[in-house]
C-alpha positions as CSV (number, residue, x, y, z in Angstrom):
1,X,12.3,-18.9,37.5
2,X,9.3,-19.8,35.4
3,X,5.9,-19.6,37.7
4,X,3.3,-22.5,37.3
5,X,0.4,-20.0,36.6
6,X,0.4,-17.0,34.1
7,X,-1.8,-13.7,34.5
8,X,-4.4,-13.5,32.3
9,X,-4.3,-9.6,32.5
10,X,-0.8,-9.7,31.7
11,X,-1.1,-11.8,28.6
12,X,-4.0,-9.4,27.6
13,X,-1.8,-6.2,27.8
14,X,1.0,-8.6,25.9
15,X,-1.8,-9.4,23.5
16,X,-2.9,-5.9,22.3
17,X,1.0,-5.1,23.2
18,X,2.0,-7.2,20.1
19,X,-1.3,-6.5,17.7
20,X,-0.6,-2.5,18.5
21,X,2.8,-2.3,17.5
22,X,3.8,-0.4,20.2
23,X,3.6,-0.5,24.4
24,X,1.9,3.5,24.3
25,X,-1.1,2.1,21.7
26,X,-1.4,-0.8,24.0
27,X,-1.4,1.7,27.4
28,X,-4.4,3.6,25.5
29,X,-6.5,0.6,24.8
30,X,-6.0,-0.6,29.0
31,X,-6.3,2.8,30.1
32,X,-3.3,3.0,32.0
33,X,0.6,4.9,31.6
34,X,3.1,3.1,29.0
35,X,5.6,2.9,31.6
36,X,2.4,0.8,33.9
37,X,2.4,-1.5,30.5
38,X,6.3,-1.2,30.4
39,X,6.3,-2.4,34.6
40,X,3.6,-5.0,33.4
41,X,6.1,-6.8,30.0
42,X,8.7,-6.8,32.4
43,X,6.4,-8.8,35.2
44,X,5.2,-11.1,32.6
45,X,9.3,-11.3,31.7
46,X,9.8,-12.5,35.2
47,X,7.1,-14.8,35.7
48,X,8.2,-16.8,31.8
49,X,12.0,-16.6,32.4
50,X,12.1,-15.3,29.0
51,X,13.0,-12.0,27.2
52,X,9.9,-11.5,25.0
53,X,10.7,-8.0,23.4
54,X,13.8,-6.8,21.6
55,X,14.3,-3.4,20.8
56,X,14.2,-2.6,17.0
57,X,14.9,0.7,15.8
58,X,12.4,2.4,17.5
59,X,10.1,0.0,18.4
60,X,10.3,-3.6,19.5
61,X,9.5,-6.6,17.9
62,X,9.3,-10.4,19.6
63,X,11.9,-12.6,20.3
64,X,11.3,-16.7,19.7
65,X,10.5,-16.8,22.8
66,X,7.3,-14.0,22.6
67,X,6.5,-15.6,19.5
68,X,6.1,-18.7,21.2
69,X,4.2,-17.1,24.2
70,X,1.6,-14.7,22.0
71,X,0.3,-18.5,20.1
72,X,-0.2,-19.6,23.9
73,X,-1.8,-16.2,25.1
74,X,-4.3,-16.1,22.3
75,X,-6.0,-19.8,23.1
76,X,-6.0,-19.0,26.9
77,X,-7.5,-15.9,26.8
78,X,-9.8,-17.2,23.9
79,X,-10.4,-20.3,26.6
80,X,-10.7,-17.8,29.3
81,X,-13.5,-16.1,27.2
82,X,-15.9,-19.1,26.5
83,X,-15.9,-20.7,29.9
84,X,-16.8,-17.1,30.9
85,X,-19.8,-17.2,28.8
86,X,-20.5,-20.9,28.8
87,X,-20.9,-20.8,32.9
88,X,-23.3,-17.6,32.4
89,X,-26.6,-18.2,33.9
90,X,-28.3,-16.3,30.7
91,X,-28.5,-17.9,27.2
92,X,-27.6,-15.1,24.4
93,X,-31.0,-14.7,21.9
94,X,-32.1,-12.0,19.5
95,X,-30.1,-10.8,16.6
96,X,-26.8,-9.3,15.8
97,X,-26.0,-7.5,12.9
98,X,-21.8,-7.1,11.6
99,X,-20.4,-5.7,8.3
100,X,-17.3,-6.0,7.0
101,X,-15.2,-5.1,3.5
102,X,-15.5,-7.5,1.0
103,X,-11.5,-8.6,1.6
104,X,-12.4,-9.9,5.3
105,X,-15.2,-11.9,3.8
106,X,-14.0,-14.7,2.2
107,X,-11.1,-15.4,4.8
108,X,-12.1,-14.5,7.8
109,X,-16.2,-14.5,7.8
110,X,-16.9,-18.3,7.5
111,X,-14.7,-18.9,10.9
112,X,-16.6,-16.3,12.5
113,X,-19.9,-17.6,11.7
114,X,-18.6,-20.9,13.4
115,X,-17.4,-20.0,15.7
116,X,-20.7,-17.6,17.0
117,X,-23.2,-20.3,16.0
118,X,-21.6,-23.1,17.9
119,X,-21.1,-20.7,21.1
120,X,-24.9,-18.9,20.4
121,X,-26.7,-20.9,18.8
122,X,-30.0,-18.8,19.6
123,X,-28.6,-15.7,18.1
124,X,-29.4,-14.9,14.4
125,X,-26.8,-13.3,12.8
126,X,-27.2,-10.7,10.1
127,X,-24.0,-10.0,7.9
128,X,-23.2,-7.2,5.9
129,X,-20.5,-7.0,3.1
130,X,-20.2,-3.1,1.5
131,X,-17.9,-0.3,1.1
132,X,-16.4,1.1,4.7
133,X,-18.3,4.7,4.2
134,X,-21.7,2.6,3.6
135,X,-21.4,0.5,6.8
136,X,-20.1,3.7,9.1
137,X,-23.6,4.8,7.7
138,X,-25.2,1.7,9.0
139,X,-23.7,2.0,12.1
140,X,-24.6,5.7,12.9
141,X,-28.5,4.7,12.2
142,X,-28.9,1.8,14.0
143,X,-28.6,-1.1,11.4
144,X,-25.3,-2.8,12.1
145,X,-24.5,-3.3,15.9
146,X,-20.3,-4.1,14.9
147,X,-18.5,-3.2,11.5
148,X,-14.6,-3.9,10.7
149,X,-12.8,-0.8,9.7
150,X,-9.4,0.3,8.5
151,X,-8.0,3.6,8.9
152,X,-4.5,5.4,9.0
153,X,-5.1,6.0,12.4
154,X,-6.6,4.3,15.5
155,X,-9.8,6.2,16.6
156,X,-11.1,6.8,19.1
157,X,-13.4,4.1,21.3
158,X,-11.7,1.3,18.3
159,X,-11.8,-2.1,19.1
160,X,-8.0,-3.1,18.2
161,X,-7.4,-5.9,15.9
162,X,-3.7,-5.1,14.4
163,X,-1.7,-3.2,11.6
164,X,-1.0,-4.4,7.9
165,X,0.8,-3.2,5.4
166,X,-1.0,-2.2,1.8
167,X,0.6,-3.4,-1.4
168,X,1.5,-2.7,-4.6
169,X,-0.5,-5.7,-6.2
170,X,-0.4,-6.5,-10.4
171,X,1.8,-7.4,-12.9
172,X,5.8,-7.0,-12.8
173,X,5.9,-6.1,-16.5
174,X,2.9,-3.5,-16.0
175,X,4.6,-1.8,-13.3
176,X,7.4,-1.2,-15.7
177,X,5.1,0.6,-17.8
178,X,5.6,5.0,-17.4
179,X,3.3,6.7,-16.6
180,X,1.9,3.5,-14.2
181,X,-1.4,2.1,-15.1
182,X,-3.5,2.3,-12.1
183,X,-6.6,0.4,-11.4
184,X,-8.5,2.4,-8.7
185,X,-11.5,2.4,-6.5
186,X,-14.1,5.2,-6.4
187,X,-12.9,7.7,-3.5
188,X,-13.0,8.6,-0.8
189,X,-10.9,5.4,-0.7
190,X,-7.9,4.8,1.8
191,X,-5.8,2.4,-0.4
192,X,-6.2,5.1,-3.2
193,X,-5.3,8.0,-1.2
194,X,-2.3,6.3,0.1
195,X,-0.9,5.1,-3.6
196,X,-1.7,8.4,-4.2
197,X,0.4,9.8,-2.0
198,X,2.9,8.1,-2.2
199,X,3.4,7.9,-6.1
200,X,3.3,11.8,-5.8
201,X,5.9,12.3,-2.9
202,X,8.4,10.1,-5.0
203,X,7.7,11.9,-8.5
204,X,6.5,8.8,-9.8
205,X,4.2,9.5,-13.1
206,X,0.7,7.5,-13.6
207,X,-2.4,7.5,-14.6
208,X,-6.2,6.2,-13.9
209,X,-6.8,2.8,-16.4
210,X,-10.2,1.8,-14.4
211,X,-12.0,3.1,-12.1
212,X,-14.1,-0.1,-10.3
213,X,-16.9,0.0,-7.6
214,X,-16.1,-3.8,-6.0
215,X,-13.2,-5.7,-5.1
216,X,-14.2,-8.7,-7.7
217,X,-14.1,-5.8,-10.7
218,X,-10.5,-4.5,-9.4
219,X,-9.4,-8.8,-9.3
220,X,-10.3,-9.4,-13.0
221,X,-8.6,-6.2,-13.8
222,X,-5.6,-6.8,-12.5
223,X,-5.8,-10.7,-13.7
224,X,-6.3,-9.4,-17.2
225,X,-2.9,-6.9,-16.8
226,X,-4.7,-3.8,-17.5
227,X,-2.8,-1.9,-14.5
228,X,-1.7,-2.0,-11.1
229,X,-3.7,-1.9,-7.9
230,X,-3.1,-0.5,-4.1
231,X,-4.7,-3.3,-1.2
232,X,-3.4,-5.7,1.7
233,X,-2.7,-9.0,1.7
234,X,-6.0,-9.5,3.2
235,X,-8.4,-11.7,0.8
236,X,-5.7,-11.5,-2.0
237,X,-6.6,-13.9,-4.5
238,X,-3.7,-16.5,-5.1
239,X,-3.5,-15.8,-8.8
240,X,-2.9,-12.1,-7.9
241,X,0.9,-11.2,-7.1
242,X,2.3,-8.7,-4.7
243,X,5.0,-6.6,-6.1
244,X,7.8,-5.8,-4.8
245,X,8.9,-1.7,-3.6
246,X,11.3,-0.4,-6.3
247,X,12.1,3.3,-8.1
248,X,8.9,3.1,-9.6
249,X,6.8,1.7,-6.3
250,X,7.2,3.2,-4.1
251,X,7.1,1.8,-0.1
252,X,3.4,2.0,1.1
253,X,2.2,2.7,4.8
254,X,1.1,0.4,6.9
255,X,-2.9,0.7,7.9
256,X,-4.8,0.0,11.3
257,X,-7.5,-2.9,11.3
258,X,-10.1,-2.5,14.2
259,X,-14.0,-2.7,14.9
260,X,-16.4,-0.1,15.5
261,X,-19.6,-1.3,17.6
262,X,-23.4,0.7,17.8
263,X,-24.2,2.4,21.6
264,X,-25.3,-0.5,23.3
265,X,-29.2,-1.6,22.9
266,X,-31.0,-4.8,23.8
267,X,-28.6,-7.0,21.8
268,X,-25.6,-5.4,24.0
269,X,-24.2,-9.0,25.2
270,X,-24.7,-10.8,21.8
271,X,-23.0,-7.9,20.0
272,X,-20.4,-8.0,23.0
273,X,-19.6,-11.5,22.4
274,X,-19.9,-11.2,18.7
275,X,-17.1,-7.9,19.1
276,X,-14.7,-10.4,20.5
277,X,-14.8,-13.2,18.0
278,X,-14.1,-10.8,15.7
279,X,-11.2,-9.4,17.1
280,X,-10.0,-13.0,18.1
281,X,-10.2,-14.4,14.7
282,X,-8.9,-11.3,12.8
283,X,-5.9,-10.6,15.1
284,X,-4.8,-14.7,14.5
285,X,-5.6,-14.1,10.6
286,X,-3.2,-10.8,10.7
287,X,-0.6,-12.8,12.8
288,X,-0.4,-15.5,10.2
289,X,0.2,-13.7,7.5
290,X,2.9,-11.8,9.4
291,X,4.7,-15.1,10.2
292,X,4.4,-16.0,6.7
293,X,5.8,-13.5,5.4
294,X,9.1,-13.9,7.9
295,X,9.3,-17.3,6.1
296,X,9.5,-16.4,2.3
């Protein structure tokens, strides 16, 4: 029978349960055993009266009924969040500094600015937008307090946010073309070492048309049809087309999204706060497109 009240700490491990992919990544990032996370689905199971997981292969995905839950869980724990800050006896001031790639800028940055000014209005922000290698930099010297990363894997003290799949992203009659036209960024890139990769593991023939430095550079390139590029859906301009995986592209791997934050300083609280907007707005972004793409 469905209980009147639902456990925040529950829908938090359900939360990074779902984002994760898996109930082990999940147990990492609560610091407890996946079969304590396993113990704690099946609690919040009881307490909805719903099945939330199926088993998939070998994972599990949501049923309509977790899909249902995880819109709920996000807007109480993102309600939990602000009346935790909003009844704090200490007003956040100072400045807080955050970089992020160029594809989390147009989508995603303008909510987060809103959404930290209205909360903080006292605290400056400072923003960032550069290549992942230059804002690791900027973190290990001290000038950016939180940066949004992707990786192949999760490392170590990450801030969770989700997984996404690349793309192959162009032309349809390019990608016909042998060897494949490529339009690539300068390495060390992780979209380029996974086409890579994979064009390599399935004896796929190409070779380098461009080589660009920005994201704005790779757009025009593929707009004008001079080759195929490797990037999410993240930021994709709507005149850019995802292609579909065929003999000659090949299926791509799917990529970690998390934040990395500085050792903590004076600004630790603003930067705190600022960590979890992130994550908050990100994590809904990434769901989104997921559900979007369960609907074409």
């Amino acid at each position: 029978m469905i209980t009147d009240v639902l456990d925040l700490d529950l829908l938090r491990t359900f939360v990074l349960a779902v984002d994760l992919g898996s109930f082990a990544r999940a147990a990492e990032q609560v610091s407890r055993s996946q079969s304590a996370v396993s113990l704690q689905m099946q609690r919040l199971e009881e307490l909805t009266g719903h099945q939330l997981f199926v088993r998939q292969g070998r994972g599990r995905e949501l049923t309509a009924s977790g899909e249902l839950l995880i819109g709920y869980a996000r807007q109480l724990l993102r309600l939990n969040d602000q009346a935790v800050e909003a009844l704090s006896t200490r007003q956040l001031a100072g400045v807080v500094r955050l970089g992020m790639l160029t594809d989390f800028s147009e989508g995603s940055l303008p909510q987060v600015l809103a959404r930290f000014a209205e909360q903080h209005p006292r605290v400056q922000m400072e923003i960032t937008i550069d290549k992942q290698v230059v804002l690791q930099q900027k973190l290990l010297s001290g000038k950016l307090d939180v940066i949004v990363c992707v990786g192949a894997q999760l490392p170590e003290g990450a801030v969770p946010i989700g997984k996404v799949p690349l793309r192959w992203i162009g032309n349809r009659t390019v990608a016909q073309q042998s060897p494949l036209p490529l339009l690539l960024f300068e390495p060390p890139c992780l979209f380029r070492a996974a086409g890579l990769a994979a064009l390599e593991k399935s004896g796929v023939a190409w070779k380098p048309v461009l080589t660009a430095s920005n994201v704005a550079g790779m757009w025009a390139a593929a707009r004008a049809g001079l080759g195929i590029t490797i990037r999410t859906q993240i930021g994709l301009p709507p005149d850019c087309k995802i292609l579909p995986v065929s003999r000659g592209l090949p299926a791509l791997p799917q990529i970690f999204v998390y934040l990395l934050t500085a050792p903590r300083k004076k600004n630790a609280a603003a930067a705190a706060r600022l960590t979890a907007i992130v994550q908050d707005t990100l994590s809904s972004e990434l769901k989104n497109m997921q559900g979007l793409k369960k609907k074409s």
